[in-house]
C-alpha positions in Angstrom: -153.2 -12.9 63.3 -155.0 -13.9 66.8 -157.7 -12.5 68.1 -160.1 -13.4 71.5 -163.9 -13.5 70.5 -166.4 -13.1 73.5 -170.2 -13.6 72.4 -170.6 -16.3 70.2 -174.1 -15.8 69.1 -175.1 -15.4 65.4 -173.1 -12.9 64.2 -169.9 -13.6 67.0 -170.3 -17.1 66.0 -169.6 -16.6 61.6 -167.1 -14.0 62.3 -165.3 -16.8 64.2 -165.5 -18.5 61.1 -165.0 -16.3 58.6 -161.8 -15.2 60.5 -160.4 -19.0 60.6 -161.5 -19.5 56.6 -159.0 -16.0 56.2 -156.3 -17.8 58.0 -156.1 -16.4 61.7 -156.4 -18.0 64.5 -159.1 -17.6 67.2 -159.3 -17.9 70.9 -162.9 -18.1 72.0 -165.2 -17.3 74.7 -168.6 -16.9 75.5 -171.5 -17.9 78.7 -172.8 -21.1 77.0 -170.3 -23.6 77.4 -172.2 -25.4 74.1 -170.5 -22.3 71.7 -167.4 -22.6 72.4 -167.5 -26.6 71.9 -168.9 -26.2 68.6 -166.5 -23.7 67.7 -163.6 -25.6 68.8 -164.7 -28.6 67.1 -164.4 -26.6 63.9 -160.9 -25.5 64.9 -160.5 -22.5 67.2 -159.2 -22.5 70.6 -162.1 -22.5 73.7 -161.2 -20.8 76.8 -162.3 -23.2 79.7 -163.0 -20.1 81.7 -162.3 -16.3 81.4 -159.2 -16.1 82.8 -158.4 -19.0 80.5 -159.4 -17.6 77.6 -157.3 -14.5 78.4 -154.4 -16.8 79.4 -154.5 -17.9 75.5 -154.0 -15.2 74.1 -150.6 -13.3 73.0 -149.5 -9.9 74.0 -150.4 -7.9 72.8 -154.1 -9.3 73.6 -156.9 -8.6 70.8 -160.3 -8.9 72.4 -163.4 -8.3 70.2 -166.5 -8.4 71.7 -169.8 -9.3 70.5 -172.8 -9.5 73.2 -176.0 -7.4 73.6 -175.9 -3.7 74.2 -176.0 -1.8 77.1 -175.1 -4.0 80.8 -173.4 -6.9 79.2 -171.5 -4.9 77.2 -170.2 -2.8 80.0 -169.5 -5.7 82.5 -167.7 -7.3 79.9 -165.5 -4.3 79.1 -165.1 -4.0 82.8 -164.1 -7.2 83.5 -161.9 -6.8 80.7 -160.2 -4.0 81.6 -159.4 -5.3 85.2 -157.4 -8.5 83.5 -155.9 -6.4 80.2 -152.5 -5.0 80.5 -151.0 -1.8 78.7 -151.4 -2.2 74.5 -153.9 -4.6 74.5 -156.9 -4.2 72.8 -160.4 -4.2 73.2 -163.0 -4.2 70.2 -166.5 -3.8 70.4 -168.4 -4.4 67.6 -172.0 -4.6 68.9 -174.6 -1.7 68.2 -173.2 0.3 71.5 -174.2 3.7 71.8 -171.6 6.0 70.8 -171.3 8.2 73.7 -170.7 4.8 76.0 -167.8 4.7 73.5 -166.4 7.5 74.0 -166.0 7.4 78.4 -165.1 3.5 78.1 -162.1 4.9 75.8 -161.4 7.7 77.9 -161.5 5.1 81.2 -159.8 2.3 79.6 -156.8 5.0 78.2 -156.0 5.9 82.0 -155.0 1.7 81.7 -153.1 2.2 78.7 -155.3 -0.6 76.9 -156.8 0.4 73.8 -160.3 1.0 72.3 -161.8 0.2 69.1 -165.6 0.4 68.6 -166.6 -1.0 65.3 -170.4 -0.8 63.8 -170.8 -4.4 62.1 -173.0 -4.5 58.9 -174.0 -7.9 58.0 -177.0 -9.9 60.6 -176.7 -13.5 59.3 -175.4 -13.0 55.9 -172.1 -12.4 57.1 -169.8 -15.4 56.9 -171.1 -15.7 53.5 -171.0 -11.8 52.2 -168.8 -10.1 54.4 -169.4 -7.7 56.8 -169.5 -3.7 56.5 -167.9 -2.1 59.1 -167.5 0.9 60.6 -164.8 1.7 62.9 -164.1 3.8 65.7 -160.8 4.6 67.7 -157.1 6.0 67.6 -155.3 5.7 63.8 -152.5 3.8 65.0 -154.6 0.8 66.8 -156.6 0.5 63.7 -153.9 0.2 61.4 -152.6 -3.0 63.6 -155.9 -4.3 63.2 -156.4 -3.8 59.7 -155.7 -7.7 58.7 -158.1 -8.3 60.7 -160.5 -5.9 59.5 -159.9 -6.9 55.5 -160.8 -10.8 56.4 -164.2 -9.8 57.9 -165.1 -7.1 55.2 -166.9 -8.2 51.9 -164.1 -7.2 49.9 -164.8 -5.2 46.4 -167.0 -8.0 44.4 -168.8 -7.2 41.3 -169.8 -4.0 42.6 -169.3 -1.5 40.5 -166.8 1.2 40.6 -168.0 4.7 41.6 -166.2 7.1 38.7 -163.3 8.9 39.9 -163.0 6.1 42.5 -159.8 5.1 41.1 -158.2 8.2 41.6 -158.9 7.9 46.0 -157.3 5.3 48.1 -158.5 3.7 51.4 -160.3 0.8 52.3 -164.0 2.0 51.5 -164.3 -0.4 48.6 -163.2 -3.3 50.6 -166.1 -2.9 52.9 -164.8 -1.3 55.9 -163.8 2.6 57.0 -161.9 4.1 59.8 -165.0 6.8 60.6 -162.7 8.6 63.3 -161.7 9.1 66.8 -163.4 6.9 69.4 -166.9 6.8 69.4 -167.3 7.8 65.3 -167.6 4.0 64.4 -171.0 3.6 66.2 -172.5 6.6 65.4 -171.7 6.3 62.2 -173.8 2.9 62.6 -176.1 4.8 64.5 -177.3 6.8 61.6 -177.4 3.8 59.0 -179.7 2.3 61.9 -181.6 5.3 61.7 -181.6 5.2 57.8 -182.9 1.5 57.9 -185.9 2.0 59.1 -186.7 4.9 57.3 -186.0 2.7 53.8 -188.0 -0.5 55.7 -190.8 1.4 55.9 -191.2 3.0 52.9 -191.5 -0.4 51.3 -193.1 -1.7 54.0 -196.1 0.9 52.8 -195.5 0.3 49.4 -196.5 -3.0 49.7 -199.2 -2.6 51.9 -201.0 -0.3 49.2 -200.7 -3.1 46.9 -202.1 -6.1 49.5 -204.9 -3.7 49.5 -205.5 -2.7 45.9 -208.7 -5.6 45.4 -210.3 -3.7 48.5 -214.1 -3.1 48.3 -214.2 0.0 49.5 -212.7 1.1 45.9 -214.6 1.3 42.4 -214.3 -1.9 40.5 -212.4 -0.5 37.7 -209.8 0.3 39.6 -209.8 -2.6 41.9 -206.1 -4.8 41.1 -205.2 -8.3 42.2 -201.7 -7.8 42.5 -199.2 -10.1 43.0 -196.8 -8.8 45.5 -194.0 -11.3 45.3 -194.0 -11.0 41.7 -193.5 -7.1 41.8 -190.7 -7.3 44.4 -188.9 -9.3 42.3 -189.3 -7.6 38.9 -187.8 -4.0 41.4 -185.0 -5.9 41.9 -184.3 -6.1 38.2 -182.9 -2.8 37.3 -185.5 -0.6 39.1 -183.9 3.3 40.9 -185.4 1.1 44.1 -183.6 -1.9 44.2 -181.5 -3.0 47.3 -180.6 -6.0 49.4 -184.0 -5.3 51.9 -186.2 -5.5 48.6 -183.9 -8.9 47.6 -185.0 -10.0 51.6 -188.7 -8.7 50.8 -189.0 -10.8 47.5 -187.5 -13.8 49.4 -189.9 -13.4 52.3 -192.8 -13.0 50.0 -192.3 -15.5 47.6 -192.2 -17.8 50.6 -195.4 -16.6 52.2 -197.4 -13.7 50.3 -199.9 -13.3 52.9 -197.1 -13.1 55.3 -199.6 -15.3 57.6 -196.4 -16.5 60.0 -195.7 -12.8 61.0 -197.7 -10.7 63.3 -196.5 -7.7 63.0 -194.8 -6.9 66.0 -191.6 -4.9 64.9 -189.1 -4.9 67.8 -186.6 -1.5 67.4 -182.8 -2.4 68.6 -182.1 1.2 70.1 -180.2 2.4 67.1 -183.6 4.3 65.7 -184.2 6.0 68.9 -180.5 7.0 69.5 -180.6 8.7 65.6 -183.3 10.6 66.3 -181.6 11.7 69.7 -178.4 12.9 67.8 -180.8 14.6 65.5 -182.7 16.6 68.1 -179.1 17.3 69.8 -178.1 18.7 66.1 -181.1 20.5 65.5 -181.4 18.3 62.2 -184.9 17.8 60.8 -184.9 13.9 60.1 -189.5 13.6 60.5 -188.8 10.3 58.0 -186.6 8.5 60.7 -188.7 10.0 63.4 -192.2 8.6 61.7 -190.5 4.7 60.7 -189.0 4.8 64.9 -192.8 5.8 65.8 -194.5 3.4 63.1 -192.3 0.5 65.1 -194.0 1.8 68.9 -197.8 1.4 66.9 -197.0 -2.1 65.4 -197.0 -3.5 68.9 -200.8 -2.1 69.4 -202.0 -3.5 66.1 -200.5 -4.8 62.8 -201.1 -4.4 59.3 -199.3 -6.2 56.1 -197.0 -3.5 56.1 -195.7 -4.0 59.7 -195.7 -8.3 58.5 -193.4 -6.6 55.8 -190.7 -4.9 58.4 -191.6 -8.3 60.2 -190.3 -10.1 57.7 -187.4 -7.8 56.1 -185.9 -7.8 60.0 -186.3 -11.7 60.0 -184.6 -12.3 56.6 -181.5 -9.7 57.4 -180.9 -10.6 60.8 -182.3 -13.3 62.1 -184.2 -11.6 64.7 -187.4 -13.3 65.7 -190.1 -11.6 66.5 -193.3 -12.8 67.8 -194.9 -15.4 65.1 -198.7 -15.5 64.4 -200.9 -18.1 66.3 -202.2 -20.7 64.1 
């Protein structure tokens, strides 16, 4: 299958390629000219300009976009939907809010092009793992996209089955879910944002009680010189608490127990805040998510090992790089 790819930045850039491992063929696009070289001199096809890149694809167009929330996300769907023609389709699969979902779909259906929003799971893992997705839009769009979908997911691996699994059908155990009408994929994503942080930080002061377990200020007898890498990595061996951010937390300790290249300084993506919005709109408790979004605002007036530790975790998982430590 063909499909356009505008934003080819980390995660844009290994869906490219996990796409042309599975077989389809890619038509890309982004700002830096230097993307699209590389790309094409792995074999997909770079647009020489926008209209180009349109231009290169068949009818009906597949467009999937991947560039930063909010403006360049809307330009892009504008500009988009001034060059698309009736059944084409555009995808985003950035971390948009959901409610911008729903009035680009609404605008873009007056056009008769199609909507997808899709809540991508994966940071820099992806080409390698897969990516959990989350998808947004009408039934019938989705179901054209759905070979497209099943290269980019993880697939079922060596997780194991949930009993009575074998009795449902769908696509859940291949990685990826169609949530519901436009808008459901993101806030679906939304929420697992929201949930992130809230499991981030409770490891993130886990680990700080134990960086702190020698201090002083305690009786000797109950003063321990724990090593933190070494417990992170035993959890992930059969412990109720292990998960993929403790196999990122034993991988970023192990490399650098004191976490001395991390400050501390724990950007939030919008996600967190958006949750917690829903939440208040729903009259839902959620004072976990609400305390890890508010524990991100104090890490950027001082740090302690357990912001290094969210530091790190968002490092590892996504690649995002937050301000280092001055040496």
């Amino acid at each position: 299958m063909q499909l356009g790819m505008i934003g080819l930045g980390r995660m844009g850039a290994n869906m490219v390629r996990r796409l042309m491992r599975g077989g389809h063929e890619c038509v890309v696009w982004d700002v830096n000219t230097d993307n699209i070289k590389r790309l094409a001199a792995e074999g997909a096809t770079g647009g020489e300009s926008f209209e180009d890149f349109i231009g290169k694809l068949n009818k009906p167009r597949v467009v999937w976009i991947m560039v930063p929330a909010g403006e360049a996300t809307e330009k892009t769907v504008t500009d988009l939907s001034d060059r698309l023609e009736t059944d084409d389709i555009i995808i985003d699969g950035g971390n948009s809010y959901f409610k911008d979902d729903v009035r680009r779909a609404r605008m873009l259906r007056k056009k008769k092009i199609n909507y997808v929003d899709v809540g991508t799971s994966g940071g820099v893992w992806g080409l390698e793992r897969g990516y959990c997705m989350m998808i947004g839009g009408p039934q019938e769009t989705v179901r054209h996209l759905d070979p497209i979908f099943k290269t980019l997911a993880p697939g079922p691996g060596e997780i194991v089955r949930t009993p009575g699994r074998e009795k449902v059908n769908g696509t859940v155990e291949d990685g990826y879910l169609h949530c519901g009408p436009s808008g459901a994929g993101h806030f679906v994503k939304m929420v697992h944002n929201g949930i992130e942080y809230g499991l981030m930080q409770a490891y993130a002061e886990g680990f700080d009680i134990f960086h702190k377990a020698n201090s002083e200020e305690l009786p000797e007898e109950i003063r321990y010189d724990l090593n933190v890498a070494d417990i992170a990595e035993v959890w992930r061996r059969g412990s109720v608490i292990s998960s993929w951010l403790l196999d990122l937390t034993a991988m970023a300790l192990l490399e650098d127990p004191e976490l001395e290249n991390y400050t501390g300084y724990v950007q939030d993506s919008g996600e967190g805040r958006w949750t917690i919005q829903a939440a208040i709109e729903e009259a839902v408790p959620a004072e976990v998510l609400t305390a890890a979004l508010y524990m991100r605002f104090r890490s950027r007036q001082e740090h302690t090992f357990a912001e290094k530790i969210l530091s790190a975790m968002r490092q590892k998982f996504g690649g995002h790089l937050e301000p280092r430590a001055k040496g």
